[in-house]
N, C-alpha and C positions, 0 to 999 in steps of 0.2 A: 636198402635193398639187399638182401641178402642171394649168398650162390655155393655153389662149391664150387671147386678147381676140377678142370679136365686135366685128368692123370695123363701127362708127356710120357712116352718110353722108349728108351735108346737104341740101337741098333740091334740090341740082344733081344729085345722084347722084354725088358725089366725095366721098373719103373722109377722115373728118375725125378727126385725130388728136386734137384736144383732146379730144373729145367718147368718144373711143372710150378714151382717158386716162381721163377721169373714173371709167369706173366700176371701178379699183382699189380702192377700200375697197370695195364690194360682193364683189366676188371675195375679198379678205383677212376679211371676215365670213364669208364662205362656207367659209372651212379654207382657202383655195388659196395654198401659200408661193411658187408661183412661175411669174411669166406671163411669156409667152412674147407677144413683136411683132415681127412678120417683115413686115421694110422690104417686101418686093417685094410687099404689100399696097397699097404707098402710093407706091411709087415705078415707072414705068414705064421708066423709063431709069436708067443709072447716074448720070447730068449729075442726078436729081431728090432723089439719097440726104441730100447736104447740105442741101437746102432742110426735106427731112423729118425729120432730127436737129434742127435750127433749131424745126422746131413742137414736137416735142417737147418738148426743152428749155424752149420758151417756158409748154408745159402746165405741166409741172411746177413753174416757177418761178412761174404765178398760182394755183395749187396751195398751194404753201407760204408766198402771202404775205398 
C-alpha cells in the first residue's frame, strides 16, 4: 500500500521533517509498504533541497541510534 506523509509543523508554522519522519512505524503498522516525501513540501527554493536532505538524513540517523 502505498501513502505519503502528513507534513507535522512546529510552532513557527514551518515544516518539520523530523517530526514528520517519526511517524514511519505508524504508517508501516498500518499495511503501508511505501511513503512517499515530496521535497517541494519543505523546500521553497532549489538553494533549500540540500539543507532538507541534511534533516533528513539527520532524522534517520537519531532514529537508528
Amino acid at each position: 500500500m502505498r501513502a505519503g506523509y502528513e507534513i507535522i509543523r512546529g510552532s513557527d508554522g514551518r515544516t518539520d521533517v523530523a517530526a514528520t519522519l517519526a511517524q514511519t512505524q505508524d504508517y508501516a503498522a498500518a499495511g503501508v509498504t511505501m511513503l512517499r516525501l515530496e521535497s517541494r513540501r519543505f523546500c521553497r527554493r532549489l538553494e533549500d533541497f540540500e539543507a532538507f536532505l541534511e534533516r533528513a538524513i539527520q532524522a534517520k540517523e537519531a532514529k537508528t541510534a
